[in-house]
Legacy VTK file of the C-alpha trace (Angstrom):
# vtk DataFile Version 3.0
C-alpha trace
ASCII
DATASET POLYDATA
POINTS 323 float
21.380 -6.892 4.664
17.894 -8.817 4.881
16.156 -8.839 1.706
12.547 -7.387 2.019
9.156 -7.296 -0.006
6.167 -5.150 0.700
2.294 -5.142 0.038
1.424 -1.834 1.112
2.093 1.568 -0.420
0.003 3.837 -2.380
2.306 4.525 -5.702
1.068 8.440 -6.200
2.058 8.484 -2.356
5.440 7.180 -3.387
6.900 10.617 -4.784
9.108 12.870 -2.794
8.709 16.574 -3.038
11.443 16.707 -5.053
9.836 14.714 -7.857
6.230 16.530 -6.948
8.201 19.705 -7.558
9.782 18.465 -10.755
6.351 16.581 -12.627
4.617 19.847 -11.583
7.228 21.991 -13.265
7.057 20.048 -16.250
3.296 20.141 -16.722
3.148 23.803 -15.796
1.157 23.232 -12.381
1.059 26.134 -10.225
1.536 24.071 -6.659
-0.010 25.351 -2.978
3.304 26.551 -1.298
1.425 25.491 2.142
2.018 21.991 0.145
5.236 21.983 1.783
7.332 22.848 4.940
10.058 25.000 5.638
12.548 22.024 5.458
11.014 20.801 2.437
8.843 17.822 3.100
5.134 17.618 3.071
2.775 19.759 5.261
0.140 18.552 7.078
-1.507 18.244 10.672
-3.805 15.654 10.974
-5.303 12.488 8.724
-7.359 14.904 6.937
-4.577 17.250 6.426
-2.733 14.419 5.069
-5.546 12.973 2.465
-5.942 16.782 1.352
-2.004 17.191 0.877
-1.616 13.502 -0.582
-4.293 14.516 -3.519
-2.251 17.950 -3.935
0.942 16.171 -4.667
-1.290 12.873 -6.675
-2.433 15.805 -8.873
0.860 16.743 -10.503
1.266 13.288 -12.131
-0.513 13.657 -15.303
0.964 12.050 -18.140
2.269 8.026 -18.673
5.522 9.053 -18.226
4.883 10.717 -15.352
3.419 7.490 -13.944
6.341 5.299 -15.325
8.837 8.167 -13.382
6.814 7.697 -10.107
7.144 3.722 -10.641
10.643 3.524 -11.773
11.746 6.173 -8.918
9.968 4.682 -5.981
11.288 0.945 -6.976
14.813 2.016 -7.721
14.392 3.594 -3.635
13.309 0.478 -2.592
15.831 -2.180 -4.933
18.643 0.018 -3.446
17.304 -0.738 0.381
17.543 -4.722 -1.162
13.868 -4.922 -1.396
12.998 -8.312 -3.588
9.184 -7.232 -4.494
6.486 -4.548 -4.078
3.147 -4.481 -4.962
1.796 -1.154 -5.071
-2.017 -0.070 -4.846
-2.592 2.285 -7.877
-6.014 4.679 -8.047
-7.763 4.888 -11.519
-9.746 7.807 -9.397
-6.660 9.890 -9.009
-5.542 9.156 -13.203
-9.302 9.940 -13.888
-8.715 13.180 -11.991
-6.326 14.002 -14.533
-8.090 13.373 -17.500
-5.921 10.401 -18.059
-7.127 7.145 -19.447
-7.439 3.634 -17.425
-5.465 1.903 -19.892
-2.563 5.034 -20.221
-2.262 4.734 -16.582
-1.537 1.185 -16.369
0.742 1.646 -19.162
2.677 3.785 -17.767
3.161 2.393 -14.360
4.202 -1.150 -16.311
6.701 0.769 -18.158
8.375 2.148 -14.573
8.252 -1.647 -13.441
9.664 -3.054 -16.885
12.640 -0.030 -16.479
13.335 -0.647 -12.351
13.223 -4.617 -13.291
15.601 -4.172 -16.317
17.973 -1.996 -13.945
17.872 -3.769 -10.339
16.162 -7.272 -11.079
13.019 -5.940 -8.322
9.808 -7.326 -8.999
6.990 -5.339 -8.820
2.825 -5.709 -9.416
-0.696 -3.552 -9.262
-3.220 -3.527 -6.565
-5.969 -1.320 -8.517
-8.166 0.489 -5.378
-11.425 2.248 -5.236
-11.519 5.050 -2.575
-13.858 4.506 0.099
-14.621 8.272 0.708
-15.747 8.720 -2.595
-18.565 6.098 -2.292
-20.074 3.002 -3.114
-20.629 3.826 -7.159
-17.512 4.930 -7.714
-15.818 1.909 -6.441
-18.132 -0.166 -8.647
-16.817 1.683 -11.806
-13.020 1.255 -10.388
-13.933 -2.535 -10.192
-15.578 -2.576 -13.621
-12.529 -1.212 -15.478
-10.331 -3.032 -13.312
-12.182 -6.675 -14.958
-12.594 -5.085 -18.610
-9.166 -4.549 -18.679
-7.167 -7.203 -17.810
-2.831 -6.495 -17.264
-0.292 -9.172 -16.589
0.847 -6.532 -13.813
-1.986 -6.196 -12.045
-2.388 -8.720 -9.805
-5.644 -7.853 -7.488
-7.965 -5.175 -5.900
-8.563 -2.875 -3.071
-10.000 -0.323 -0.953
-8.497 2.823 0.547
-9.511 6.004 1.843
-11.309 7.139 5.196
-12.732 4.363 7.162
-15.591 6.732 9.151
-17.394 7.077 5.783
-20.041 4.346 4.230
-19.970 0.604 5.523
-17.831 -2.614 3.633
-21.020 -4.130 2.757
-22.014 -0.465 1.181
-18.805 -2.093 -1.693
-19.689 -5.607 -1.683
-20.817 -5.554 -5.179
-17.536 -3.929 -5.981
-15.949 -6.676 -4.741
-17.933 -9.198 -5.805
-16.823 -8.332 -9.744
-13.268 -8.897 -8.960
-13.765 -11.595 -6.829
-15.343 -13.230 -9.176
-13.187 -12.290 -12.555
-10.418 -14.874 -10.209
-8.716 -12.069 -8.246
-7.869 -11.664 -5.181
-8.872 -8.651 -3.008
-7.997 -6.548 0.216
-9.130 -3.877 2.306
-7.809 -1.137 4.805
-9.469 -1.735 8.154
-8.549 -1.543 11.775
-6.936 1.475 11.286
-8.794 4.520 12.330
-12.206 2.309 12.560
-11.060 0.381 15.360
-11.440 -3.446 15.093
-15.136 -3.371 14.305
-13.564 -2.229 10.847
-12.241 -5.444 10.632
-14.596 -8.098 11.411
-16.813 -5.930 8.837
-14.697 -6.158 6.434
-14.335 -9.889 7.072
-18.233 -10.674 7.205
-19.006 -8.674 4.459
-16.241 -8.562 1.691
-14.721 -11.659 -0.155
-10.562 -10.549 1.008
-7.648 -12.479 1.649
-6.079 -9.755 3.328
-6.132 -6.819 5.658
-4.490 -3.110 5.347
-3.480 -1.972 8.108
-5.167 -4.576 11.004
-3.220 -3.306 14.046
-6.626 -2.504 16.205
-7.098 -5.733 15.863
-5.209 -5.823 19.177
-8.154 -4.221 20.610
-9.963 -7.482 20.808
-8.818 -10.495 21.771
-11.287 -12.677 19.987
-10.634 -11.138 16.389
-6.996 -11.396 17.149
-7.222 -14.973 17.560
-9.307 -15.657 14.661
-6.981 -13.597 12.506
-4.482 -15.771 14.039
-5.823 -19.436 13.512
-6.987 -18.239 10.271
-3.689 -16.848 9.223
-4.966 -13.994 7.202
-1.732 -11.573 6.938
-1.943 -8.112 7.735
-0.280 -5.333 6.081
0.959 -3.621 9.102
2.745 0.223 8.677
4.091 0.707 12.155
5.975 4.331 10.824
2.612 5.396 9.039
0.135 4.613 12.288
2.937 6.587 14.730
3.008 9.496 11.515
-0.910 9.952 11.467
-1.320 9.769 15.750
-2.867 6.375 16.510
0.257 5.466 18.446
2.770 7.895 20.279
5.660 5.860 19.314
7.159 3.088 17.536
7.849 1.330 21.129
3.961 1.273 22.035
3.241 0.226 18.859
1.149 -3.311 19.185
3.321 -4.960 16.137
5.303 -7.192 18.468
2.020 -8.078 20.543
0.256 -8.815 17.504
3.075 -10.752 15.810
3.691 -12.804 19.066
-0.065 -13.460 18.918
0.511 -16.269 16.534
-0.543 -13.398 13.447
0.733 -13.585 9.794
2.568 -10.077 9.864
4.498 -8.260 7.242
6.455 -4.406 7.169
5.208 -1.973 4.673
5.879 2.255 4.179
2.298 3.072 3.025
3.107 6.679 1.900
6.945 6.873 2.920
7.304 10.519 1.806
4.932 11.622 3.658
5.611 9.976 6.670
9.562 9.929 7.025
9.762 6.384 5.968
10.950 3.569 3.411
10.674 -0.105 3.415
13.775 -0.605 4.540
13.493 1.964 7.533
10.546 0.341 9.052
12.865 -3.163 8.913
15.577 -0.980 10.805
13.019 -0.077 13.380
11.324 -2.842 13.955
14.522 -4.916 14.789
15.603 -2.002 16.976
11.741 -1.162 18.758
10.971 -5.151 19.140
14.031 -6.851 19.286
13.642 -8.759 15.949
16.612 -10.415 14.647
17.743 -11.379 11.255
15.788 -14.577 11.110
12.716 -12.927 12.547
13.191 -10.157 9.619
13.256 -12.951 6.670
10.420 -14.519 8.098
8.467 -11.556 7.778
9.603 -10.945 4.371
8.815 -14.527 3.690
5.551 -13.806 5.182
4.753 -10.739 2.725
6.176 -13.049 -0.518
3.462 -16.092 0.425
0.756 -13.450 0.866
1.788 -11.836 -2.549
-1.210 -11.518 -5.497
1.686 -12.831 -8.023
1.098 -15.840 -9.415
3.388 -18.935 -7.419
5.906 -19.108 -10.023
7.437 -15.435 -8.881
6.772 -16.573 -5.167
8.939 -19.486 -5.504
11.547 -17.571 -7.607
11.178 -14.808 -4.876
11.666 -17.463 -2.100
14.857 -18.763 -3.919
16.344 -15.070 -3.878
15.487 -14.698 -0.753
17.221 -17.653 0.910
20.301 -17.604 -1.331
LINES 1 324
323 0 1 2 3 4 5 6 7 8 9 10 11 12 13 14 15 16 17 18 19 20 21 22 23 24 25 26 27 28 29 30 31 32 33 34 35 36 37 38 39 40 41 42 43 44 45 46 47 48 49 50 51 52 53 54 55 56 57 58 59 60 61 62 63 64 65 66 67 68 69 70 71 72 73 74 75 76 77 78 79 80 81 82 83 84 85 86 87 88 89 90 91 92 93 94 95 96 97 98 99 100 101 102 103 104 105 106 107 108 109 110 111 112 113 114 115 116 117 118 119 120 121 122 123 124 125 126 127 128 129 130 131 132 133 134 135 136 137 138 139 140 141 142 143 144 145 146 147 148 149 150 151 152 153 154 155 156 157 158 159 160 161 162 163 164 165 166 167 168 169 170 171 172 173 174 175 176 177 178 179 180 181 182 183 184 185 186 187 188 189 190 191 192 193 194 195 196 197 198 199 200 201 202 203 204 205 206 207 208 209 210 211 212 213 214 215 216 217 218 219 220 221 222 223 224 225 226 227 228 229 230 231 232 233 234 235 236 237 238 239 240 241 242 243 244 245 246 247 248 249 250 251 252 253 254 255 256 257 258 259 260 261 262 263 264 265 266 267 268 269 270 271 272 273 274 275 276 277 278 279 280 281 282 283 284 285 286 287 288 289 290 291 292 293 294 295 296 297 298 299 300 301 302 303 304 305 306 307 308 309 310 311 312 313 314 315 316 317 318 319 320 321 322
């Protein structure tokens, strides 16, 4: 089996409903039954649907054990699917929610990475993110504890949330402050804002890389420059057919954009929620677009250079990847 490493997934979009069911039972949270479907797994229509079930579901982790559960589950998944190294985009905003502390909920998501380490040898790090929905001064704040509060784990910072609301330069000064604390930053884009999302995001925010990218196909020009520039692109092929921005995994543009000459890597973004795991979007992607093993490592590869770690875990990474 191919060994794999991914750069994009939400962790509080990491829990089944079987471990939503179980943190809400233990912290006597009275959950929406339209949370859920008849079969069991999440409800929800549309991208809106899904943000409003996704902070449903985000709400039952309260505690720092809860957070080191969520951490230590989702990496054991992903460990036992041979996955070398994760980094996972963590929201202050969502701990805050909960009345839990910055520091408590970095705690308690090292504490899941210590245990799944410890266990299966995976690697995994922090992307802190601001939500772009919730605006400009919010972000700023997520930034500002994000520098006061420095973690071996966490390794850089980002941006999620719903593209159609406020402008990257609207979060420049956001980041700006981790910029320059020496971190390195990303941003979702190209998603549901099309590619002017992108070239945005690129004009007006210091990032090394892109969440999400894939309408960068949209324009041949960007493409290239994303290309020549070799800025990788956290593409989720499973989570843009899930959400309706493709019909199926065969028209999606992740061949077109990988034969473009683009740095590409495979990533679940919330696999729960859409049907998915790191090493199911590996499985498709060799089955939709022909990839073979080589073309699988060097995607993996691909994700371990772009990492936030520091180059000694790339090059041990590396190592275990090509033993």
């Amino acid at each position: 089996m191919v060994k794999k490493a991914e750069l994009h997934v939400h962790l509080e979009g990491t829990a089944t409903p079987e471990l939503v069911k179980k943190l809400a039972a233990r912290n006597g949270i009275a959950l929406d039954p339209l949370t859920f479907k008849s079969d069991g797994g999440f409800a929800w229509n549309d991208f809106w649907g899904f943000l409003d079930c996704y902070d449903k579901a985000a709400a039952t982790i309260r505690t720092k054990d809860d957070y080191r559960l969520v951490t230590y589950d989702y990496l054991a998944r992903c460990a036992r699917e041979d996955v070398l190294y994760v980094e996972m985009f963590s929201s202050p905003d969502h701990a805050a929610e909960c009345g839990m502390s910055y520091t408590d909920h970095l705690d308690g998501i090292a504490a899941g990475i210590d245990d799944a380490h410890r266990e299966f040898g995976i690697e995994g790090r922090i992307i802190v993110t601001c939500v772009r929905h919730l605006g400009p001064e919010k972000a700023l704040s997520a930034a500002q504890l994000f520098v006061d509060n420095q973690h071996p784990y966490v390794v850089g910072f980002g941006m999620g949330g719903d593209e159609a609301q406020f402008h990257p330069k609207d979060f420049r000064a956001a980041f700006d402050l981790a910029h320059e604390a020496g971190y390195q930053t990303t941003n979702h884009a190209g998603e549901f804002g099309g590619p002017e999302s992108i070239r945005a995001s690129l004009d007006h925010l210091p990032i090394t890389r892109i969440g999400h990218g894939v309408r960068a196909v949209e324009d041949r020009l960007l493409l290239e420059e994303l290309a020549d520039r070799q800025i990788p692109l956290e593409l989720c092929p499973g989570s843009n057919v899930a959400t309706g921005l493709y019909d199926s995994r065969e028209q999606h543009p992740f061949k077109a954009i990988m034969d473009a000459g683009c740095l590409v890597t495979l990533n679940s973004d919330d696999p729960p929620f859409f049907a998915t795991s790191v090493g199911h979007e590996y499985a498709e992607a060799a089955r939709c677009y022909s990839l073979n093993d080589a073309d699988l490592m060097w995607i993996t590869s691909n994700a371990i250079g772009a990492g936030f770690c520091n180059d000694a875990l790339k090059e041990a990474l590396l190592a275990r990847l090509h033993q």
